[in-house]
Structures are given as C-alpha cells and as structure tokens.
N, C-alpha and C positions, 0 to 999 in steps of 0.2 A: 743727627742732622746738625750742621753747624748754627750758632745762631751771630747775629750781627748785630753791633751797638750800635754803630755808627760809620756813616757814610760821609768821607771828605769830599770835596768835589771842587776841581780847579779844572780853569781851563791855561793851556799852552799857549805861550802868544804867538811862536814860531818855529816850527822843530828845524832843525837843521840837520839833515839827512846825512849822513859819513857815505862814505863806497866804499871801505875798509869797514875789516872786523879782524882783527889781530885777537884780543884776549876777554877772558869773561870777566871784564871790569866791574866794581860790584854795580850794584842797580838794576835794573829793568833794561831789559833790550829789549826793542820792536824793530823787526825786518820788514821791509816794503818791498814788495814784487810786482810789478805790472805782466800780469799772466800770460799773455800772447809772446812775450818774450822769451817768457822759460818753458812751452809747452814743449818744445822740442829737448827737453832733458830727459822727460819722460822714458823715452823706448834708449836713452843712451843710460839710465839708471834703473831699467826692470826689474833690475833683481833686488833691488832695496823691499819692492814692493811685495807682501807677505801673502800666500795663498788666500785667506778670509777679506784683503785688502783689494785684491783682482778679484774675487768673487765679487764683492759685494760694485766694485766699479760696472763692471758687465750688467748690473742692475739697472744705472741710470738709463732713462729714456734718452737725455740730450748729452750727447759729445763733452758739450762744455763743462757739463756736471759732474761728468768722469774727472774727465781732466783736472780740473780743480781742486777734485778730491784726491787722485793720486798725486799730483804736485805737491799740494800741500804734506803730504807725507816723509815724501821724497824730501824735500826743501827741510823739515824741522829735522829728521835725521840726519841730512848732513851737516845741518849746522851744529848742531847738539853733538857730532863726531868732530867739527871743528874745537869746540869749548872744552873737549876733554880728550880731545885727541885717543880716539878710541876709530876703531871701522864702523859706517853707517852701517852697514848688514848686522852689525850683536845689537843693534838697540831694537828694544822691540818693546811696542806699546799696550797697554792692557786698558782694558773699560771701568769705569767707577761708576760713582752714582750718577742717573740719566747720561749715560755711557760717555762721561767727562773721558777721555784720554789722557794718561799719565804714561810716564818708563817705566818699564818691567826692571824691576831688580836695580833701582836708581839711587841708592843708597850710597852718600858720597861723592855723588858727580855736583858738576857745578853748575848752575842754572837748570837744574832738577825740575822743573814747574814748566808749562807752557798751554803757550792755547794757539789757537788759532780762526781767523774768519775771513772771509771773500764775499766783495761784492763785485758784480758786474768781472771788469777788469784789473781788480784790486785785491791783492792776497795781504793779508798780517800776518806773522806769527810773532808772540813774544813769549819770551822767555826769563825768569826770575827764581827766589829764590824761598817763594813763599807760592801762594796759592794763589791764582790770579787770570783771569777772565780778559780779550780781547772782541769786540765789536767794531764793524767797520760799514756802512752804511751808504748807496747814494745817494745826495741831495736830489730830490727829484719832486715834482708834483704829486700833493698826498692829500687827499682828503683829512685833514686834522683832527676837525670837531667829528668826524665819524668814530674816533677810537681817543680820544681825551679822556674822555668819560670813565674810560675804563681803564685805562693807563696811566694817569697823572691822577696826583692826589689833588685838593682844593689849590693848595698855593702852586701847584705847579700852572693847575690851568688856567692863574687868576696869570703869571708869569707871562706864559701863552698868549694871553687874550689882552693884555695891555698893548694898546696901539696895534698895526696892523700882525698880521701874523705871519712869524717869521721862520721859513722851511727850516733856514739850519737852527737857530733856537729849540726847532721840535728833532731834527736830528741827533742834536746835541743828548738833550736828554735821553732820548732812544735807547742811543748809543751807549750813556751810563748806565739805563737802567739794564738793557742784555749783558752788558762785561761785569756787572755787578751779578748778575745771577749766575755766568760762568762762571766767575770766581769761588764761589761757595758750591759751586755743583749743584744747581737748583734748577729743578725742568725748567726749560724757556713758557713751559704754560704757566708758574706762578702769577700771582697777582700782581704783576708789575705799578700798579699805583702803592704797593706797599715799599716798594725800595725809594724813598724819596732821594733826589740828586740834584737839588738847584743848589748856587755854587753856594761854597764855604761849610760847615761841620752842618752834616744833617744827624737827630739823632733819633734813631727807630724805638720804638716802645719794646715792652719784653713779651719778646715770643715764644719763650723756653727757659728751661732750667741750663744752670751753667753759663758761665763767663762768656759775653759776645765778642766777635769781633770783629776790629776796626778796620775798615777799608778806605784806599787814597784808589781815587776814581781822576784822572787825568783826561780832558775831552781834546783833540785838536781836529784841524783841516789836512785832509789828504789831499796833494792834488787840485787843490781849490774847489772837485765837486763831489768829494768821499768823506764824510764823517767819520771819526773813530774818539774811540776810549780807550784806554787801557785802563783796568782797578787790579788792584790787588793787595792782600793783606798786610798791616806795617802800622806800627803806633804813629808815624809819621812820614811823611815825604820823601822817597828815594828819588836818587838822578833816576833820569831815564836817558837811558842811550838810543836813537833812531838811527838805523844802515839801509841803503837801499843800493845792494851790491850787484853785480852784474853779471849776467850769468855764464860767464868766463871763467868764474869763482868757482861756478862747479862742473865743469867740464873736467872730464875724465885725460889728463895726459895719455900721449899715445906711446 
C-alpha cells in the first residue's frame, strides 16, 4: 500500500474551460461533460462498451446510473484514443486495488493515469501522468456537524465552525479528501479525517514503512453549484488543463 507524506492543497481561482483538445500537453487535463447532453452517444458508441461493462450496467436499479456509468467509459476511451491516436475499441481497462481502474497494457501511452466522477448532471474525467484521483460534488444542503466528527480532523472542524458554516467550504474539503484517497487507490471507507486538506502543505504522520508520497490536491467550482478536486502525485504544482468539449467531438462521421 502506498503511503503519503504530504498533502498540498490549493484552491483555483477560476478555471477557464477550452472546447478544444488538440494534443496531450504535459499537465493534468480535466474534461467537463454536462450528461444529458452526451447520453445520446451511448447506443451510437455500443461497442466501445466491453461485455463485463454491459453486464454490470444492466445491474443498475435507476436509468441514470447506467448511463453514467457507461458514458463515463465511453468518454475516457475516446479521449485516451484521442491523446494517442490509437482506436477506442484496443483500449481496455483492468481493476486495481478497491477496483481503482487503470489501461490494460498502458505502457508508453501518454496520459496513462486517469480517474473519473459524477455528480447529479456533471461528469469529470482527468487524465495525467502520474497517479491521480478526481471528486466532484453538489453543493447542496447537508447536515455538517452530523459527519464532522468523523471526517475532519480538529483543525479542520475548528476551520468549519469559525463563523457561520459554509456549504462550499465543507464541499471543498470533501472533495480533497475523496480525490486524495482515489489517488493512492484507498477504499472510499478509509478514515477520511486522517487525509488532512486545509489549504497550503499539510503533513501526515508516518503510516508505514517506505518513502511517502506527495500529493497537489487542486479544489475549484464547477458550474457555480459542483465542487471538485483534482490531486495527484508530483513534488510540485503541475498546469492543469480544463476542456469542456462538445459532443460533436465525438460523433461518429458518416
């Protein structure tokens, strides 16, 4: 299991979204989807979709859950066949620990790494070059001091609790602490008051033998009502690139 020295944590003061994606520039990319738009790529890209990929969608109870989850498959494939100019049909993804998804046989492609999450109407995927975890969140009414307790460390919640309490402030953190535990491959049930994320260098205690490492945890506003993170591994600060392309991008020529 990996272990982690330390956790940066910045926030974005305003991403500026491209509609272009021409080349795998180095850095971090995060793609923005607003879902109801791209649900219709789905049945025009079936066969990206891998038999164990259609099984397990045929699981979900709700529509939307499918959907979500095959788009999001759909969407990281072809982007990942954009970056490296390959066919989305050879890529094909295999499970890690708490069945993180990675590329099968990804040795040498460029932006090798990626994750992905959805909330509500809002899909992330990013892609990088290291190991790296995306969370995306809606700001919405939340019981706070129900789950403080056991998610935030002391300084988080004294953070919290100075003046009145503020939804995206507890978004904020949320959001670093789940793309921090994607990052490193750690079940979402960890103790998330152990990943401290209030801004600037946090540093964790030692949890293990062997060299920790450093994570850059980047928090912004999606859409003015979706929280996200992106972290991922790095001694320091990479660009991050943001595209929110359109789904004419991947339509199939006739």
């Amino acid at each position: 299991m990996k272990t982690i020295s330390e956790i940066h944590c910045y926030r974005e003061a305003g991403a500026v979204w491209k509609t272009d994606c021409a080349a795998a520039v180095p850095g971090v990319h995060i793609h923005k989807f607003t879902i109801n738009e791209f649900t219709h790529l789905i049945g025009q890209h079936a066969a990206l979709i891998k038999a164990d990929e259609a099984e397990k969608s045929n699981r979900f109870y709700h529509r939307e859950d499918a959907q979500r989850y095959l788009l999001s498959r759909i969407l990281c494939r072809l982007l990942l066949a954009k970056y490296n100019a390959l066919l989305p049909q050879d890529i094909e993804f295999q499970k890690g620990r708490f069945d993180k998804p990675y590329i099968k046989h990804g040795e040498g492609m460029l932006l090798p790494f990626f994750n992905w999450s959805h909330a509500q109407n809002i899909l992330l995927i990013a892609f990088g070059n290291s190991e790296l975890g995306v969370d995306v969140e809606q700001i919405r009414d939340f019981d706070v001091e129900a789950v403080a307790g056991v998610t935030f460390n002391k300084a988080e919640q004294k953070f919290l609790s100075e003046g009145e309490m503020d939804l995206e402030d507890f978004f904020r953190l949320w959001t670093r602490k789940e793309a921090a535990v994607k990052a490193v491959g750690f079940g979402l049930n960890e103790e998330l008051r152990l990943f401290p994320v209030l801004d600037g260098p946090n540093h964790l205690e030692d949890t293990g033998a062997g060299d920790g490492i450093i994570l850059q945890n980047t928090s912004l506003l999606v859409d003015e009502e979706y929280a996200a993170s992106i972290c991922y591994a790095a001694d320091g600060p990479l660009a991050l690139h943001y595209f929110s392309l359109s789904p004419e991008e991947f339509i199939i020529s006739a």
